[in-house]
N, C-alpha and C positions, 0 to 999 in steps of 0.2 A: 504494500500500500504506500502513496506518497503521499508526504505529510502534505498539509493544507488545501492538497485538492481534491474536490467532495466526492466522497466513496456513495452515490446513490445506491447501488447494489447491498452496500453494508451498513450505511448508518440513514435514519430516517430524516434527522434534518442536515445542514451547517454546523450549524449549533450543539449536537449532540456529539460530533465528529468531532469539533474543537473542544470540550469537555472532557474529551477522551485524550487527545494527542496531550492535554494539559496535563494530566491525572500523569498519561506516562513519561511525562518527560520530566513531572518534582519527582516520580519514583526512582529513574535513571541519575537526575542529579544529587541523590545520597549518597555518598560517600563510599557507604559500609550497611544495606540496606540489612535492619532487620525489625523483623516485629518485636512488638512492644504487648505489654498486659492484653490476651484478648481482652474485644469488648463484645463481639459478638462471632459466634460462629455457625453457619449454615450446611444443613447434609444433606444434601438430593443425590437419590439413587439413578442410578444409571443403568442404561440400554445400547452396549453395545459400541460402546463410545461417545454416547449421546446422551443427553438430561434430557427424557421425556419432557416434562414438564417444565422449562428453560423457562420461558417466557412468562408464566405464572408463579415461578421464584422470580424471577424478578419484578415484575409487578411488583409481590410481596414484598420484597427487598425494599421495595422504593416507601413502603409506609415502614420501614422498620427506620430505629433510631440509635446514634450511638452520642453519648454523653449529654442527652436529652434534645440534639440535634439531629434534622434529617441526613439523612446521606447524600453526598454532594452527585450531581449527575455526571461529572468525571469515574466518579467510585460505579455506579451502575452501570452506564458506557464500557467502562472497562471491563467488570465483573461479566457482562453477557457476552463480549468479541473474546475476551480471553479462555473462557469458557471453551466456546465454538473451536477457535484454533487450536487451542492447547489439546482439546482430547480429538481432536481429527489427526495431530501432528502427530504427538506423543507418543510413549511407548508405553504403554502400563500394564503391568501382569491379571491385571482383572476388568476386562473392557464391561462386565459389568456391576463395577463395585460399587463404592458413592466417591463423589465429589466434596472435598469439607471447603469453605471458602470463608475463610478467618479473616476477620479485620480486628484492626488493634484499637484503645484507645486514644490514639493520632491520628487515625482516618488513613492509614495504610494497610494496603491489603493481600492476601496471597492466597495461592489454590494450592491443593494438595488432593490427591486421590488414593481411597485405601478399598481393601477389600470391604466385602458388604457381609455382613452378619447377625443373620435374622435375629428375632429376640427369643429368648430360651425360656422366657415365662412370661407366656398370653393371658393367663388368668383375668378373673374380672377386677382383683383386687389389684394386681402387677399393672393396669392397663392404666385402673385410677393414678395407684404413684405417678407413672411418669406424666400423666396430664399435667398430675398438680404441679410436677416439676419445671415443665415447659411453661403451666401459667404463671409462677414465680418469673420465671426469661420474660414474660410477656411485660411484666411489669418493669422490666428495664430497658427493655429493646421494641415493645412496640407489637410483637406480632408471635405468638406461640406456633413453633415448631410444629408442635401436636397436640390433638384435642380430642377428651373423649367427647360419644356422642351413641343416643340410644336412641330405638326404634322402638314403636310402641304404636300397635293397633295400625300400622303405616303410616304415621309420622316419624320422620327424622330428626330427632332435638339435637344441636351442634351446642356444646360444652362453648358459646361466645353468646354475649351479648352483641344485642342489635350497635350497629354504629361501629361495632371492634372490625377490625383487617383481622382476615384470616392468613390460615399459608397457603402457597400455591396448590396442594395436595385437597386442603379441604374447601379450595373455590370450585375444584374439580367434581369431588365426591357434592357440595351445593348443588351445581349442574345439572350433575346425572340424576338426582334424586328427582329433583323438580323436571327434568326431560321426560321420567319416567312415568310422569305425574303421581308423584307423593308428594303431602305435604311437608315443606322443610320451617323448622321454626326455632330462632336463636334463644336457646331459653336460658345462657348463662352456665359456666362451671360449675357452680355449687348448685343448681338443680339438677343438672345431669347427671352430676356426683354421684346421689344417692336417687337416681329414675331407676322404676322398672323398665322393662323390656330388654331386648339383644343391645349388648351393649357391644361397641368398636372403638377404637384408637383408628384414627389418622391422622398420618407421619409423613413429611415429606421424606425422608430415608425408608418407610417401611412401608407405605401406600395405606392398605386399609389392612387392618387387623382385626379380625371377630374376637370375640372374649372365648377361652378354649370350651368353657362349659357350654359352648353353641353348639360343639359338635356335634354331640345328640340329640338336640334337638330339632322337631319338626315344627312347620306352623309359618305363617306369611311371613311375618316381621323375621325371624331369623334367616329364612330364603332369602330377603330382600338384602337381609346384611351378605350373607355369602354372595350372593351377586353380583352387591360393590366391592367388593373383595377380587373377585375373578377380573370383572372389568377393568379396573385398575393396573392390577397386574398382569394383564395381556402389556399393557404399553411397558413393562419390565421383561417381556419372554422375550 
């Protein structure tokens, strides 16, 4: 690419091109580049070489926050082209592992790719921990990683309240539910917490995750949940 003249093919405006050559060229002029204190870090699983859902982490990206400021469009510019090139270029022993994309408390940022590793306790109670964990993240950075969310009588309640950014994972799982026509309704963490019905985790690293006591059972709502599940994870096979 050459700098200053407009890549239409690559970047959507001027504007966002120059944001980028900027981001990269204070990166290049450190000295001795390295990160600092994460302030945030991001996992999307991968397809192959590719981040399925690219473009919906970043969206996401763009409401998340670091030191109670937004992310500059240089950081996002660069986060999505670095992405694209880096895993088409690269050599990595798991084309489809996850992607971790750290940024530090200075607004400097870097990729990293590792293997992917399902999680070894889906329980209903293991699924609650890490929501709650991700919602703590939520309250520093703006956008939870992951969210539980339960089905019931076919509605779909998302672990956010109205008004919150979601992640790119569960603007997807939104989508589908409502394409499907189910009702989808943000009823907040702490009711979902303690809801009955089939309960799921969704993860931008893990996609959808049923609660393991789903297995056996029969009946709409948990069909519906295993279905977002499958759907999901086609864009992973």
């Amino acid at each position: 690419m050459t700098m200053g003249a407009f890549e239409d093919d690559i970047f959507s405006s001027p504007e966002e091109q120059r944001a980028y050559e900027e981001f990269c060229a204070a990166q290049e002029r450190a000295e001795e580049f390295r990160l600092d204190r994460p302030a945030l870090v991001c996992r999307w699983r991968m397809a192959a070489r590719r981040v399925p859902l690219l473009n919906r982490h970043i969206r996401a990206l763009a409401q998340r926050t670091v030191n109670g400021s937004a992310l500059p469009t240089g950081v996002l510019s660069w986060a999505k082209q670095h992405v694209e090139w880096s895993l088409a270029e690269g050599d990595y022993p798991d084309p489809d592992g996850v992607l971790m994309l750290v940024i530090d408390v200075n607004g400097n940022a870097a990729m990293t790719v590792g293997a992917y590793e399902p999680l070894a306790d889906t329980s209903r109670e293991a699924l609650r921990a890490r929501a709650a964990e991700a919602h703590g993240e939520q309250a520093g950075t703006g956008v939870a990683p992951e969210l539980l969310c339960a089905v019931l009588d076919g509605t779909l309640y998302l672990g956010a309240g109205e008004g919150e950014s979601l992640c790119g994972a569960a603007t997807l799982v939104e989508q589908l539910a409502s394409t499907e026509g189910h009702r989808v309704v943000r009823a907040g963490a702490d009711a979902v917490r303690d809801a009955a019905g089939a309960v799921l985790l969704v993860s931008d690293e893990h996609g959808v995750v049923p609660a393991s006591e789903l297995a056996s059972v029969d009946g709409e709502d948990a069909g519906f949940v295993r279905s977002l599940a499958q759907g999901v994870s086609k864009l992973f096979a």
